[in-house]
C-alpha positions as CSV (number, residue, x, y, z in Angstrom):
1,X,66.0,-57.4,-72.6
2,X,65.8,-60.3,-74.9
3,X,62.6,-61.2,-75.9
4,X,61.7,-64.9,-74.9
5,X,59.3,-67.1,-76.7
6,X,57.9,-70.9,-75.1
7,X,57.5,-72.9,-77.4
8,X,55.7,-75.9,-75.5
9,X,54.7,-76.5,-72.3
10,X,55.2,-79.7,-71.9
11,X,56.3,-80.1,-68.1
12,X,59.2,-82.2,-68.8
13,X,60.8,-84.0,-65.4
14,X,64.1,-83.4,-66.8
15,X,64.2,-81.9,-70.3
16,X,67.8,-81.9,-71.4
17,X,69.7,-82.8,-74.7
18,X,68.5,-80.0,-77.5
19,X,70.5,-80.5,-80.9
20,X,69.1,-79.0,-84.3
21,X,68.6,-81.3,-87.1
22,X,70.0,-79.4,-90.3
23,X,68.4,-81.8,-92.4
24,X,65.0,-82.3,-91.1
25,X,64.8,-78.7,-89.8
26,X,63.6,-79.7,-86.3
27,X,65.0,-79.8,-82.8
28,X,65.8,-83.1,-81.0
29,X,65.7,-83.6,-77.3
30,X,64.4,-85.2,-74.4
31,X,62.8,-86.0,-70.9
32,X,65.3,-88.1,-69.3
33,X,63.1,-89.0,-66.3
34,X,60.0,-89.9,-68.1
35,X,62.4,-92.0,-71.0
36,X,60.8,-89.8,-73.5
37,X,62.4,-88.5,-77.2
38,X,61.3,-85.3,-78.2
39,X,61.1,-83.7,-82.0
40,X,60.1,-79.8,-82.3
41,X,59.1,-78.8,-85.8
42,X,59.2,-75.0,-85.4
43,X,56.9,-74.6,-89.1
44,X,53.8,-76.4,-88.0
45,X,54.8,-76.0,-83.7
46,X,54.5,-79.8,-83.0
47,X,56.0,-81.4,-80.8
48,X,56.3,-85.2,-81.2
49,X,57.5,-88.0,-78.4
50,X,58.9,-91.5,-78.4
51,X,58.7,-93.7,-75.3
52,X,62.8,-95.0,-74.3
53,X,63.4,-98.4,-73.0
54,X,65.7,-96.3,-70.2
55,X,66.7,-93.1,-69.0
56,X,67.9,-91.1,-72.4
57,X,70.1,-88.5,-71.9
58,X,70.3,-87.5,-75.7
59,X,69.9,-87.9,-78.9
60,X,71.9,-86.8,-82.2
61,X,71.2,-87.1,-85.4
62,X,72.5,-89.4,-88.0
63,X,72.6,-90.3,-91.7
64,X,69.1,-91.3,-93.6
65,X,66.9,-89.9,-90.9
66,X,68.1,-92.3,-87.8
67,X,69.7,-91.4,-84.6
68,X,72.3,-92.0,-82.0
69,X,70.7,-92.0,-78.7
70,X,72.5,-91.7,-75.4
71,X,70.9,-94.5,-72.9
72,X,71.5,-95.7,-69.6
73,X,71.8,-99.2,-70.9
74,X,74.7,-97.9,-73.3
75,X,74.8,-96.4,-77.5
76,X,72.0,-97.4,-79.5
77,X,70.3,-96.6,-83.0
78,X,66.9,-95.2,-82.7
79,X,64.5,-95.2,-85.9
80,X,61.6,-92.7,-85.3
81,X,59.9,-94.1,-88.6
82,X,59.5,-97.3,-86.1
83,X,60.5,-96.1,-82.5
84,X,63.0,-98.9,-82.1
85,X,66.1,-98.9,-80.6
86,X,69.0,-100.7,-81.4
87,X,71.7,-101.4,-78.7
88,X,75.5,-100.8,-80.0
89,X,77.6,-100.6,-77.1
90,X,77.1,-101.0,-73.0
91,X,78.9,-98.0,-71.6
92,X,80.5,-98.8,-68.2
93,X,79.1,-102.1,-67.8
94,X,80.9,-102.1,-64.0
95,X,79.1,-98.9,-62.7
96,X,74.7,-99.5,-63.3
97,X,74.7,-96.8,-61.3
98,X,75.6,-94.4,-63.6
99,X,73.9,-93.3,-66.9
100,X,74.6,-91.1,-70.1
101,X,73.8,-87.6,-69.7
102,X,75.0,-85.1,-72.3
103,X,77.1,-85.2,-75.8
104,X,78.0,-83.4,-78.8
105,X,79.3,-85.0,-82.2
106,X,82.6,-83.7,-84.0
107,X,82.8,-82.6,-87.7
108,X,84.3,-86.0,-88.3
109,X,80.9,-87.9,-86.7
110,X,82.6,-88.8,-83.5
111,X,80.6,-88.2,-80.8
112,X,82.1,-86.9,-77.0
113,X,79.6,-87.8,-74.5
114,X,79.5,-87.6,-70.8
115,X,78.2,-90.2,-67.7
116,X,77.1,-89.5,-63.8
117,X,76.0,-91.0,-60.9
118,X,72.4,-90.8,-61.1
119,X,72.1,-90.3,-57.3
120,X,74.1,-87.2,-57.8
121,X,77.0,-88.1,-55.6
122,X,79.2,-90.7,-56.4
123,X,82.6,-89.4,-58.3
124,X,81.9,-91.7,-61.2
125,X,81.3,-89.5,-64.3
126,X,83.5,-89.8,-67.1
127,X,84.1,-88.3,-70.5
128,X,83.8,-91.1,-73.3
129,X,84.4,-91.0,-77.0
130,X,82.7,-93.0,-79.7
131,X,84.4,-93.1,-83.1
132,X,81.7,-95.2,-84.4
133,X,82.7,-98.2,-83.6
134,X,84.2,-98.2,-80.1
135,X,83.9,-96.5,-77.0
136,X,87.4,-95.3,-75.3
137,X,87.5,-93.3,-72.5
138,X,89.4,-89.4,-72.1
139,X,92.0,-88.5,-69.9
140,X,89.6,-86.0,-68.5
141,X,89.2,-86.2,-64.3
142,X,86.3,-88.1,-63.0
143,X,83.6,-86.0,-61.4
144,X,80.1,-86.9,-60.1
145,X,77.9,-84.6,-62.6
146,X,79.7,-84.4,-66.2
147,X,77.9,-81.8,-68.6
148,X,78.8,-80.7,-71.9
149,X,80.6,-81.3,-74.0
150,X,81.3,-79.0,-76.7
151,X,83.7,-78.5,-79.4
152,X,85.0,-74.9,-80.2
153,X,84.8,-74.0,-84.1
154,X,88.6,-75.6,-84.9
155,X,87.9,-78.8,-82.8
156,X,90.9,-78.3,-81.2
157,X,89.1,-77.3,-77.5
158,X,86.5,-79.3,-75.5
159,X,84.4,-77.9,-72.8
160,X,83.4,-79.8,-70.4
161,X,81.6,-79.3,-67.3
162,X,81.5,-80.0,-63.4
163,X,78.4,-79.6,-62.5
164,X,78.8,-79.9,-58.8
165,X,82.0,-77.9,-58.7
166,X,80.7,-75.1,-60.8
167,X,83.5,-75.0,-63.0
168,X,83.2,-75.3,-66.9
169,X,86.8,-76.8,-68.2
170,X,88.5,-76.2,-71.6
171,X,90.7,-79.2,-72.5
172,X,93.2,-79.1,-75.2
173,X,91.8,-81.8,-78.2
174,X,94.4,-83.5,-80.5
175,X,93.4,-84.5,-84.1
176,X,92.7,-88.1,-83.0
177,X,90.4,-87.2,-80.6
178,X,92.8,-87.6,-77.5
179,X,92.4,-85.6,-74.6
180,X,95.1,-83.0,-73.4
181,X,95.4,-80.2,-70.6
182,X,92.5,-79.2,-68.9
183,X,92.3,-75.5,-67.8
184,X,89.6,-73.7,-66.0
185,X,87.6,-71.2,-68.6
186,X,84.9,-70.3,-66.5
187,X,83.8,-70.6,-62.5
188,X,80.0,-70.0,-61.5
189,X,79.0,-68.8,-57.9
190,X,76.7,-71.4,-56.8
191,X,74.3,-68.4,-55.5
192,X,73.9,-68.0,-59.4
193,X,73.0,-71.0,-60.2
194,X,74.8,-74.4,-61.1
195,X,76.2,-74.8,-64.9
196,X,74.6,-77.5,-67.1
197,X,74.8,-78.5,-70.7
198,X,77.3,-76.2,-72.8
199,X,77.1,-75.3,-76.6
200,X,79.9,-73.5,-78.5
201,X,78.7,-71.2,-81.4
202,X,80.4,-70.3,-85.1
203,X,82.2,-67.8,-83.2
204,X,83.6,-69.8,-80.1
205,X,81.5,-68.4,-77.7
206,X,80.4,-70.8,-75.3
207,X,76.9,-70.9,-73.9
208,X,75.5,-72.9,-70.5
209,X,72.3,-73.1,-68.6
210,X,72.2,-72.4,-65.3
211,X,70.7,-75.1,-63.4
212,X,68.5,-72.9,-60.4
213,X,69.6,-69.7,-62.2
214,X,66.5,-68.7,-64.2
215,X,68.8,-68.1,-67.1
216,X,71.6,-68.7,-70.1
217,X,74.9,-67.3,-69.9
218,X,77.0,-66.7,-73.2
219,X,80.5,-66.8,-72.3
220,X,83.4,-65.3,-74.8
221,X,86.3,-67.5,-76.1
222,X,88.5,-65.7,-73.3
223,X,86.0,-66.9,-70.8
224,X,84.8,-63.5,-69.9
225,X,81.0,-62.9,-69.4
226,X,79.2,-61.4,-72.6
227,X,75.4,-62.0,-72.6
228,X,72.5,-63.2,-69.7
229,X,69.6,-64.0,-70.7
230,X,66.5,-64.5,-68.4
231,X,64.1,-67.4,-68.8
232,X,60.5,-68.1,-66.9
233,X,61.7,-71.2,-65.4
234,X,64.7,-71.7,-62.8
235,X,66.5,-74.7,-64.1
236,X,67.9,-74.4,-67.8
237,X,69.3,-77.4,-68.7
238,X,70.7,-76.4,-72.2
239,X,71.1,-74.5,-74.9
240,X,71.1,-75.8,-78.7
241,X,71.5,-73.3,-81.7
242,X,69.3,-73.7,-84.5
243,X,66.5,-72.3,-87.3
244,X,67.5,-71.8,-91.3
245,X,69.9,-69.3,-90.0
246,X,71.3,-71.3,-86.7
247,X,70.5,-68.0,-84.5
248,X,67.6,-69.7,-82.6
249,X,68.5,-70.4,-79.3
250,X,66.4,-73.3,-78.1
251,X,66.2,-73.5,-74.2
252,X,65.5,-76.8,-72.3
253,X,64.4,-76.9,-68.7
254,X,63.5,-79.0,-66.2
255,X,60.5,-79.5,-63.1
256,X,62.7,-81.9,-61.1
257,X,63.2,-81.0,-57.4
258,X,61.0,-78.5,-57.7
259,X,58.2,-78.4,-55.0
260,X,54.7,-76.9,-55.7
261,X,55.1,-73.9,-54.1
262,X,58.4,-73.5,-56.4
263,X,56.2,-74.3,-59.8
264,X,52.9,-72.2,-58.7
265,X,55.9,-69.3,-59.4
266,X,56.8,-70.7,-62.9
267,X,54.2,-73.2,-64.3
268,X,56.3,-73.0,-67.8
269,X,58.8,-75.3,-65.8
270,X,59.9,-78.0,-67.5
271,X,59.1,-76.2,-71.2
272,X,61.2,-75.3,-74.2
273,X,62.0,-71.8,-75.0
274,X,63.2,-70.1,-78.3
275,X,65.5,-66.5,-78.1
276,X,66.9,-64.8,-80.6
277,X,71.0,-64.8,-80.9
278,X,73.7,-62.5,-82.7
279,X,76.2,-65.1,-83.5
280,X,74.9,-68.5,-85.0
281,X,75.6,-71.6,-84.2
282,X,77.3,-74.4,-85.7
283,X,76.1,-77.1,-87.9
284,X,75.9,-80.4,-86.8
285,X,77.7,-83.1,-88.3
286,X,76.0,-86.4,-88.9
287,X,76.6,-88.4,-85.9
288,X,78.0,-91.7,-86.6
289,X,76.0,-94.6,-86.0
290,X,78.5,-97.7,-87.2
């Protein structure tokens, strides 16, 4: 079995959004619930946090140490030198009941990001792009829970996710960024859990955390199953690819709807956890922020 390491146990409501910094060496991510920014330096084991002015559903680095942070209020710059943030865009100004949830960033700085319904219902979550210095909206079918996205190796597939309908989608991504056929690369038996956030490794495999699954799946480019690994806490939110040799796998989780009968089973709920991987990841381009 693969040996599992916690790295904090910092009872996160909803910890989601991990991305490796391959600059500053640490690991980004966040409490969406609490509107907290998290950094992991995995040399001295901190863990650092900066309060959100809303719900943050991510953060990716940027050029000269700032960041692009997924809010509910929209795109803005964050400076953790100052802990301000800097509105760029609103995001779906007509639906304030929606919110940002997860994203990755192309080797050309764009950045693919999904929205939801924050009551978990409504079929209202989209699949944006942001080139910098608009948002424009993919082809991709409206669902109520987006996750993902990631890019394969090539950049010419995106996988997204729907949550609710257990599926995990590969669409077909032109050189401009547009959106082509979907097809279905994986489906998830809900009795195994419910797929989250997706990352895509220097070899095209595709990993997701199981949401209620006590584990990370790693799924090959054909979509068949290649690797499980257990964690101590039932929903993983997301996997993100990282150390000096991008074959850390950083796992975050989540306490939310868990009751206490649930945590007195796993108290590490809500952590981050660290595995070992065969195939590394790949390195993140700076996000743009203009």
């Amino acid at each position: 079995m693969t040996e599992v390491r916690t790295l904090w146990r910092g009872a996160a409501t909803l910890g989601e959004g991990p991305a490796w910094d391959p600059v500053q060496k640490v690991l980004w991510f966040v409490d969406i619930k609490q509107q907290r920014v998290h950094r992991y330096d995995p040399v001295s084991g901190e863990v650092s946090a900066w309060s959100a002015p809303a719900q943050v559903g991510w953060v990716l680095p940027g050029a000269g140490g700032l960041l692009l942070a997924g809010l509910q209020t929209g795109l803005a710059r964050f400076d953790p030198d100052s802990g301000e943030f800097s509105h760029l865009v609103t995001v779906e100004p007509d639906l304030p009941g929606n919110r940002l949830n997860d994203a990755t960033v192309a080797q050309d700085g764009s950045v693919y990001f999904g929205s939801m319904d924050d009551g978990e219902s409504a079929i209202t979550g989209r699949v944006h792009r942001w080139d910098g210095q608009q948002v424009t909206t993919t082809a991709i079918d409206a669902v109520a829970i987006t996750n993902g996205p990631g890019l394969s190796p090539d950049g010419a597939t995106l996988y997204h996710v729907d949550t609710l309908g257990g599926v995990i989608h590969a669409v077909a991504l032109a050189p401009d960024g547009t959106t082509g056929v979907a097809r279905v690369f994986a489906t998830i038996d809900p009795a195994d859990g419910w797929p989250d956030g997706v990352t895509v490794d220097s070899g095209g495999n595709v990993w997701v955390g199981l949401w209620g699954g006590w584990c990370a799946r790693c799924y090959a480019p054909d979509g068949t199953l290649r690797q499980e690994v257990r964690l101590p806490a039932a929903n993983v939110t997301k996997i993100a690819l990282g150390g000096p040799d991008l074959k850390t796998a950083f796992a975050t989780t989540a306490r939310k709807g868990l009751d206490e009968d649930a945590l007195a089973g796993q108290p590490d709920a809500g952590g981050l956890f660290a595995f070992a991987v065969e195939v590394p990841g790949q390195s993140l381009a700076p996000a743009r922020l203009s």
